[in-house]
N, C-alpha and C positions, 0 to 999 in steps of 0.2 A: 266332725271327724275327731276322732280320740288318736292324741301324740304316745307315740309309745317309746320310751327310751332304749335306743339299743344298748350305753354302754351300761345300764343296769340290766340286762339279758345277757350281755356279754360276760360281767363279773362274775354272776350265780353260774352261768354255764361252766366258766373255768375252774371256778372253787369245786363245784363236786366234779371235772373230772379229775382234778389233784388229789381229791379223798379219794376215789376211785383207782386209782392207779399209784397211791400208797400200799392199800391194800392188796391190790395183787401182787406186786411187788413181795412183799412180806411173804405172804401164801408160798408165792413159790419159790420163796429162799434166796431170791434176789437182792442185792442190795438197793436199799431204797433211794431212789434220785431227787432231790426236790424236783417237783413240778416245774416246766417253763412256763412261767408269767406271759398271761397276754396281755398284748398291749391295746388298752381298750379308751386309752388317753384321747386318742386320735379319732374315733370313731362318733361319728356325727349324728346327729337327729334323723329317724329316718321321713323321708321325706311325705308331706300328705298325702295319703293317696284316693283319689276319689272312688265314691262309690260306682254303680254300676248307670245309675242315673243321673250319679253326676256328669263322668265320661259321654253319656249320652249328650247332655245339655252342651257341653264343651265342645262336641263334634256336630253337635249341630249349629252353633254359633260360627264356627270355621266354615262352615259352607254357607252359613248366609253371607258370609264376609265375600266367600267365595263368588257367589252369585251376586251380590252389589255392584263387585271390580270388575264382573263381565257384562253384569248389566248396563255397569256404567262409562266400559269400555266401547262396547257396542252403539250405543249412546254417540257418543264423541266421532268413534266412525262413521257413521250415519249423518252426523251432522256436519261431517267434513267432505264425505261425499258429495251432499247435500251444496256445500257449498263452493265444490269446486265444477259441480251440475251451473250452478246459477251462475258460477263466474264465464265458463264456456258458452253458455249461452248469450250472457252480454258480450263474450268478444264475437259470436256466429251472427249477432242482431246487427254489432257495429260494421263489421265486415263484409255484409249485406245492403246495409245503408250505406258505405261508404261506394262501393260496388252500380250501387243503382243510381248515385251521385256522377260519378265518372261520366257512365253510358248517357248520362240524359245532359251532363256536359257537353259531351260530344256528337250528340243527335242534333243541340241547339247549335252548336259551333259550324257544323254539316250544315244544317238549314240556313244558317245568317252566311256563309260563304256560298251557297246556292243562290240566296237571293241577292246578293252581290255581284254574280256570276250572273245574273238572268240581268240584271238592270246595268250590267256593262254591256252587255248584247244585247240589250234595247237601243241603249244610247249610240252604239256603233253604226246598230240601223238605221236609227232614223239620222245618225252625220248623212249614212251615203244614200237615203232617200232625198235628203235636203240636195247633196249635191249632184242629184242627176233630175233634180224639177229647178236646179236653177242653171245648168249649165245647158248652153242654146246648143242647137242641134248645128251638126254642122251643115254647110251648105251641100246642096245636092249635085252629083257630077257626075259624068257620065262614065268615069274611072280612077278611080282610088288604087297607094302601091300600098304592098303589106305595111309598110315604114308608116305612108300616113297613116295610116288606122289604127295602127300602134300608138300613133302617138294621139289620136282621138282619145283610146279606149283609154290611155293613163289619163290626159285630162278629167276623163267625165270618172272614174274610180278614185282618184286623187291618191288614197295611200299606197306609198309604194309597195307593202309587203302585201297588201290587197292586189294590186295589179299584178304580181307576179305571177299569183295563184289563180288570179283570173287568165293572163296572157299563158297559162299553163295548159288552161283546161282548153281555150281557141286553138294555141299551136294545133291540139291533138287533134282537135274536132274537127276544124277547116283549115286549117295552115294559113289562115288572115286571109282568108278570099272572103269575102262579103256573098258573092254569090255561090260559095259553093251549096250541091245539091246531092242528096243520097236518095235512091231510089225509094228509100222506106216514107219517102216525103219529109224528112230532117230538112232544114235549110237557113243557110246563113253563118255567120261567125259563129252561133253558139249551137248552128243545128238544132234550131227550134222544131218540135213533133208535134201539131204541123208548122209549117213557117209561119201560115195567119196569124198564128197567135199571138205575134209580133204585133202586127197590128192595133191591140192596146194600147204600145209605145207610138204608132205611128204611119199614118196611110201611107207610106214611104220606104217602108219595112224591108222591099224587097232590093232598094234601090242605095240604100242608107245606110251607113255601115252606125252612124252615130245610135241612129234607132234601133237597129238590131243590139249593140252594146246596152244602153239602156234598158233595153227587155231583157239581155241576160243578167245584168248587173240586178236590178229590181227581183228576178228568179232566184237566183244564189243567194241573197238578202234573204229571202221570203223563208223559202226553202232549206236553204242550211246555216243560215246566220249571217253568213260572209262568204266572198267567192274562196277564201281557205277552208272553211269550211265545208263548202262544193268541191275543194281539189284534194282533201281528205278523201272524203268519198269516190270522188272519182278514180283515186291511185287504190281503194280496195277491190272497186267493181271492173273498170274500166268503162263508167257510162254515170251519169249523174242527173 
């Protein structure tokens, strides 16, 4: 590109308009004013200016700069995205695992108190099997008061919170009569269905109030764990 001076354009321009305006001045009888001077002290290079192909090259260097900074904005987003994908994902995985840790805590914790639970109610049973094969029957008479039988049936059950709940389910059943009888063929302290079935405990069964205990004690054992267990039941149903 070729520099061009403006304040040599400037100078020559000024000088022929002051020739210029001498003369008409004069022509028409005016008196002639000196020219004002311009002031061309001040007046700067003018600046390069590119060609048409240059401008071109120039604005297409601004949009590739353009397209770098969004390419490489785009870029950075994506990769942030990207990274806060994977970060979510490690807290969804820990969260998961921590989650599935808990429950299988608590399924083992559930099962070791079940089987704790199960081998206390083993051991319970077999105390009050032990002590109704070691306790002698009582002797046989031809009449028993509810008191004594009462006091048979604590002996041969032993724990007291056990006998309560047995001498709960008796009260209801036969009111400590040894022989009571219900048409349905129930019979005995515990209203056994039939009464034979006593008989297991003892050929005596009808006669015996100790036997009939025995058989019921041995029953509620079998059957519901313990005679509280039996008087659970009983207090939903009213029959056990």
């Amino acid at each position: 590109m070729t520099r061009i001076s403006v304040r040599g354009v400037a100078v020559a321009s000024a000088t022929a308009v002051t020739a210029v305006g001498a003369v008409v001045g004069v022509a028409s009888g005016s008196e002639a004013k000196p020219a004002q001077a311009v002031d061309v002290a001040g007046a700067t290079l003018l600046a390069d200016v590119p060609s048409a192909s240059d401008a071109q090259v120039v604005s297409d260097h601004f949009k590739q700069q353009a397209t770098a900074q969004q390419v490489s904005a785009d870029a950075a987003a994506k990769k942030a995205a990207e990274e806060a994908a994977r970060q979510k994902a490690a807290a969804d995985a820990q969260a998961k695992a921590d989650a599935d840790k808990a429950a299988a805590d608590a399924a083992k914790a559930a099962d070791a108190k079940r089987q704790a639970d199960d081998a206390a109610a083993a051991r319970a049973k077999a105390r009050s099997q032990l002590a109704v094969a070691s306790t002698p029957s009582a002797p046989a008479a031809s009449s028993y008061s509810p008191g004594s039988v009462q006091s048979i049936a604590a002996g041969i059950v032993g724990d007291d919170t056990q006998f309560q709940c047995f001498s709960n389910i008796v009260k209801r059943e036969s009111g400590w009569d040894y022989t009571a009888m219900n048409p349905s063929g129930a019979y005995g302290l515990v209203q056994a269905l039939p009464g034979s079935k006593m008989a297991s405990a003892g050929a005596d069964w009808r006669t015996n109030p100790a036997t009939q205990i025995k058989w019921g004690l041995g029953y509620m054992n079998d059957r519901y764990g313990s005679p509280c267990g039996a008087w659970s039941f009983w207090q939903s149903h009213s029959w056990y």
